[in-house]
N, C-alpha and C positions, 0 to 999 in steps of 0.2 A: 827924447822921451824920458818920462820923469819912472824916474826906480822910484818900486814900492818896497819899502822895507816890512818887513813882517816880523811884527815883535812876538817874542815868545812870550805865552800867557801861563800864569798859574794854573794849576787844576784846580777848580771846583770844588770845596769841600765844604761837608754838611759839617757843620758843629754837633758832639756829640754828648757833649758836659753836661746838659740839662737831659739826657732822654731818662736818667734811670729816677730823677728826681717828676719828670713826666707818667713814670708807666707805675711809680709808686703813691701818684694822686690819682690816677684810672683805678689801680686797685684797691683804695681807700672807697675810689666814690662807687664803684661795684659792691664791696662789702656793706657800706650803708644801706644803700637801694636795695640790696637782696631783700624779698620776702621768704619766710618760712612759714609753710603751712601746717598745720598739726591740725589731726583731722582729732575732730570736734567728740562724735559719735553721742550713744546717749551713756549715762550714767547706768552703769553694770557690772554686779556684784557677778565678779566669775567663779565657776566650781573649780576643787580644784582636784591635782592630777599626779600620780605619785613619779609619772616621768613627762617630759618632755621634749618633740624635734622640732627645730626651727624652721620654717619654711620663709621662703625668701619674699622678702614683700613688694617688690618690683613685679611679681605674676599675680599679686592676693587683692580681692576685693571685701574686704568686708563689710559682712553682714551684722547690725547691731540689734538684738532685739532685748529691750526692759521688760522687767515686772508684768507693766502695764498690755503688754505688746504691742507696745507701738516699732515698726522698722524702720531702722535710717540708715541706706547704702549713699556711700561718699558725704555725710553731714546732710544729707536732704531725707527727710518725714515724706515713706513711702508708704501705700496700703499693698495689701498682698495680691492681688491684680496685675500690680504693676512692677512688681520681682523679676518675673519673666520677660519683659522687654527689655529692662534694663542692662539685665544679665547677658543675653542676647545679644547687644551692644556691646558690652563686656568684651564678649565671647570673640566678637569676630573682629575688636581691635585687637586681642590677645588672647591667639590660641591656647597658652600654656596655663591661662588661667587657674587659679584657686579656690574657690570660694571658702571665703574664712567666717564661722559664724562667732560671736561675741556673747553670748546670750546669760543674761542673767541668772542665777542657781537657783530662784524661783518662776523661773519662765511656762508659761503653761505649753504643755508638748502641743497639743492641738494647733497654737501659731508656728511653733516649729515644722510640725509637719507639713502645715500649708506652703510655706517659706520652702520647704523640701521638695513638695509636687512641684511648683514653680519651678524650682531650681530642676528638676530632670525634664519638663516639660520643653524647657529652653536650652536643653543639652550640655549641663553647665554639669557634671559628671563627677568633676573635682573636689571633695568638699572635705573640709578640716573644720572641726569643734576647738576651739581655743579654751584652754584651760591654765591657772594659776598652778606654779608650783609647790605640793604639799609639803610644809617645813614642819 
């Protein structure tokens, strides 16, 4: 009967000299590819306000209304009809919601207040006037 020798094998070993030159072109090509969004809104002169608190913009939606009054919640040209659903939708992906208004220092109150029924009608409760600070 014929002996079988069994030769001892090296262990298996991953080379690891190229990973850090590997995970520092991953993070090159992630930082390229990022996009940043920067929300658009419309063009508004804000009033301003002798103090200021920050409120966290991770729960804030705002609300942007011009001169003109025309509204734009998220960069999209909304009429005031359609506050209320929106909000709505808002509301019940993010309970802790904000609503932030933005509003021109020439705003006519009358859109504001519409923008306001809407907003209680849709149980959006939470509401903060954003204002510049007075220097």
């Amino acid at each position: 009967m014929a002996k079988i020798i069994r030769k001892n094998r090296k262990p298996a070993n991953i080379p690891t000299s190229s990973m850090s030159d590997i995970s520092f072109l991953l993070l090159l090509f992630f930082m390229v590819t990022t996009v940043f969004v920067k929300e658009k809104g419309l063009k508004v002169q804000m009033p301003k306000a002798a103090t200021i608190d920050k409120i966290p913009r991770n729960h804030a939606a705002t609300i942007y209304i011009d001169r003109a009054g025309h509204i734009s919640i998220d960069d999209f040209i909304v009429q005031v009809p359609q506050v209320q659903l929106i909000m709505m939708k808002k509301l019940s992906d993010d309970f802790n919601l904000i609503s932030c208004f933005r509003t021109d220092r020439n705003t006519e109150y009358g859109v504001m207040a519409d923008v306001l029924n809407q907003l209680r009608q849709a149980n959006t409760l939470r509401v903060s006037f954003e204002a510049k600070l007075k220097r």
